[in-house]
C-alpha positions in Angstrom: 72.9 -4.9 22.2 69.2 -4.2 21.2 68.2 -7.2 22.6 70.0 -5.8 26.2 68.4 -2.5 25.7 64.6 -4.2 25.1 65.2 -6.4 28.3 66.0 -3.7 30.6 63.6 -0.9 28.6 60.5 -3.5 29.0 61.3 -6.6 31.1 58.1 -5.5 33.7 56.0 -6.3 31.3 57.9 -9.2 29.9 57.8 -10.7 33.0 53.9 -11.2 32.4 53.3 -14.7 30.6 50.8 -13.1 28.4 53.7 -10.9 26.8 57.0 -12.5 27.1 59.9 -12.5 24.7 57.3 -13.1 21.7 54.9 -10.4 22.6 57.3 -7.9 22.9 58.8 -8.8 19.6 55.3 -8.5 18.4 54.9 -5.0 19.9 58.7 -3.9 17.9 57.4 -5.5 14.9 54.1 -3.6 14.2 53.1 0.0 13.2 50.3 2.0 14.2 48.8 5.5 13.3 47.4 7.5 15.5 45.1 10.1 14.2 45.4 13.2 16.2 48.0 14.3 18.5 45.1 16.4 21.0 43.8 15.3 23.9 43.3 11.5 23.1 46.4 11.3 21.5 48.5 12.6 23.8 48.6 9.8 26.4 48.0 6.7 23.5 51.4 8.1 21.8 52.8 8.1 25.1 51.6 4.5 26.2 52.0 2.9 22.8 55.8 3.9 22.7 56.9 3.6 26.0 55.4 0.0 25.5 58.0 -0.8 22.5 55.5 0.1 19.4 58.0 0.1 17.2 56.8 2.6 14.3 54.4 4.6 15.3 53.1 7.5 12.7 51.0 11.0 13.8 48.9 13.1 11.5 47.6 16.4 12.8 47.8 19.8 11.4 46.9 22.0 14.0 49.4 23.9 15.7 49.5 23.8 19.8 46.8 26.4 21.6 47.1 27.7 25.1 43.6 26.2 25.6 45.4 22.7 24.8 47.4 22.5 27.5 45.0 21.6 30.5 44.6 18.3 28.9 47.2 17.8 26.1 49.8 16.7 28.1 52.8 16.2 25.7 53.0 20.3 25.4 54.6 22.9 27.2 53.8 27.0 27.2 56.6 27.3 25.5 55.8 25.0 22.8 52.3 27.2 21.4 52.7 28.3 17.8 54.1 25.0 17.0 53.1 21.8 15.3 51.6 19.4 17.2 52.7 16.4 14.8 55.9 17.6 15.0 56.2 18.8 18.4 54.7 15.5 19.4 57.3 13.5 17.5 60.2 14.7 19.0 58.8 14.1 22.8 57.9 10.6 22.1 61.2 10.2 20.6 62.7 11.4 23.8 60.4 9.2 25.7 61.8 5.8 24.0 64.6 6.6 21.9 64.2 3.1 20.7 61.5 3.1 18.3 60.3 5.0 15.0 58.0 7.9 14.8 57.1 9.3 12.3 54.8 13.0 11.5 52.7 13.5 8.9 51.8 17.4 9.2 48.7 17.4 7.3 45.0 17.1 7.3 43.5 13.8 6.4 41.5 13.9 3.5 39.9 11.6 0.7 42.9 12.1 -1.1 45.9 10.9 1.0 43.6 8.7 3.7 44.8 5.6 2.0 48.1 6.2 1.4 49.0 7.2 4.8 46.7 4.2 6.5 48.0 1.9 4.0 51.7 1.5 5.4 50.5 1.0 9.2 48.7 -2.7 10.7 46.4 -0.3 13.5 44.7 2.6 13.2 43.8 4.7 16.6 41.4 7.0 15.6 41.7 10.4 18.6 40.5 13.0 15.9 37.4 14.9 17.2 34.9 15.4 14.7 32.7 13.0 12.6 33.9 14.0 8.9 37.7 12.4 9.9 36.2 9.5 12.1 33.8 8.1 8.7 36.9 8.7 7.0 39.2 7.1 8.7 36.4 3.9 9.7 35.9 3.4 5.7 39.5 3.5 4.8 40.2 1.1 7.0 37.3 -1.1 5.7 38.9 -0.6 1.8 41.9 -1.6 3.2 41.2 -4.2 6.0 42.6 -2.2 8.7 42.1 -2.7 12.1 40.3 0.5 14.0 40.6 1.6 17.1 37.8 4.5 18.3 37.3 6.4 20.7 35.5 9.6 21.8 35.0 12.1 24.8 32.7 15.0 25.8 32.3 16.7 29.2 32.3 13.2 31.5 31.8 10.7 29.3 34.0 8.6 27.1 33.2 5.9 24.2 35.3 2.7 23.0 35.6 0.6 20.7 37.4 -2.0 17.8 36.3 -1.9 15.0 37.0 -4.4 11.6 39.0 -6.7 13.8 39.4 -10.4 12.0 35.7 -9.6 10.5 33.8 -7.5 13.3 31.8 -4.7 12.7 33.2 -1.6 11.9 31.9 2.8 12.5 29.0 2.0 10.1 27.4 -0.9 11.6 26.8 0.8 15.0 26.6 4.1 13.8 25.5 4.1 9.7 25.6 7.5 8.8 27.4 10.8 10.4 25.2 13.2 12.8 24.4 16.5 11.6 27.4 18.8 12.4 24.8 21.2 13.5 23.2 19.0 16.2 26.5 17.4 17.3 28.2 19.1 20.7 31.9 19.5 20.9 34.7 20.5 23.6 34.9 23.9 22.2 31.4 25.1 23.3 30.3 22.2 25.7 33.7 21.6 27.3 35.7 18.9 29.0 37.8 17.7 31.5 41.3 17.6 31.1 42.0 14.1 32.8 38.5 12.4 31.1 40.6 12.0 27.7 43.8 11.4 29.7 41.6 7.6 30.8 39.8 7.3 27.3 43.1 7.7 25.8 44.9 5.1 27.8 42.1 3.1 27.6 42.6 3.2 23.8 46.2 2.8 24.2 45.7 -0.6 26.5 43.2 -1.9 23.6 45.8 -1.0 20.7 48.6 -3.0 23.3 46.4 -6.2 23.5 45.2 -6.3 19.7 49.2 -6.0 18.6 50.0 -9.1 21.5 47.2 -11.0 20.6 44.9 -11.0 23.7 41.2 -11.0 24.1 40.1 -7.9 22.8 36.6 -5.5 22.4 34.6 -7.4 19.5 31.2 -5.7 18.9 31.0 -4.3 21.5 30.9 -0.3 22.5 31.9 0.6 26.0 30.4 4.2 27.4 32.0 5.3 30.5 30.4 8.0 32.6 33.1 8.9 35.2 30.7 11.4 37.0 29.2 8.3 38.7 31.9 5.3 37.2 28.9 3.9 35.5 31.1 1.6 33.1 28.3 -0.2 30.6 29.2 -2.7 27.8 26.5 -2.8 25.0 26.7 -6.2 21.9 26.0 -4.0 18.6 
């Protein structure tokens, strides 16, 4: 029966010879965690699981905002007060009812980073702030992780892959953290709700690709202005 329900869930993108029977059995077969369920994590979960990721995990302990909602799509009014791990979980569950998701309703920290990346073959990196991104880059280094990143403010948007079959990793194009104090950030310099909406599917179309096994971003950052679609590729 499963192998009924797969057809007729994914068959449009089975149809593509680049995917087939194999890639999609590829795409049931891995795990990924995505690292914040905000406003890049939003439409990855949603891409990743509609695709047929078949265990996907979220870790984020904030709860949902009214100020959320203009770009976090996965969240209703309604739904403020509440966990966005959690709340999150259930509506990709209702989105493909096929696959696993699991909520880790916690901050990351030096103390559980491992254990939590450990069980999972991609990491998607949609946290917001530079402490979790080292954090999550050198954990995956220690544990030979593939990393995807990504990062938006106002217009612009950032990509990458990072420690993929020996590339470079966070470190190598950026070696240490900014100064908190001299870093802007969506609460006081705003953003756009739909500019993460694109970063994040970008993200989620990178994470779709590594998991098949096509031609993927290999040291090399992508910066996307959307004011004026300048879309540049820089070799680091």
């Amino acid at each position: 029966m499963s192998v009924i329900q797969d057809f007729l869930r994914y068959n449009r993108q089975m149809i593509l010879p680049e995917i087939g029977d194999s890639g999609q059995d590829k795409l049931k077969k891995s795990k990924v965690l995505v690292i914040g369920a905000g406003g890049l994590g939003c439409p990855i979960l949603q891409y990743i699981a509609t695709a047929g990721v078949g265990t996907i995990g979220i870790i984020d302990f904030d709860k949902i905002e009214i100020h959320n909602l203009h770009r976090q799509i996965l969240y209703t009014e309604d739904q403020v007060g509440l966990s966005k791990a959690n709340t999150a979980k259930a509506t990709v569950e209702k989105l493909n009812p096929l696959i696993t998701v699991l909520a880790f309703e916690e901050k990351l920290t030096i103390d559980n980073a491992s254990k939590i990346i450990a069980d999972f073959d991609i990491v998607v990196d949609g946290s917001d702030n530079f402490t979790t991104r080292y954090l999550v880059n050198d954990t995956c280094v220690a544990l030979d992780k593939i990393l995807v990143y990504g990062s938006i403010l106002g217009f612009e948007g950032q990509l990458a892959v990072f420690n993929h079959q020996g590339s470079k990793n966070l470190r190598d194009l950026f070696p240490e953290p900014p100064n908190p104090d001299d870093v802007p950030n969506c609460s006081f310099n705003g953003v756009l709700g739909t500019l993460p909406g694109m970063i994040g599917t970008m993200m989620a179309h990178e994470t779709l690709k590594l998991i098949i096994g096509l031609p993927s971003l290999r040291n090399e950052l992508i910066l996307f202005k959307t004011t004026e679609w300048g879309f540049l590729k820089l070799a680091f």
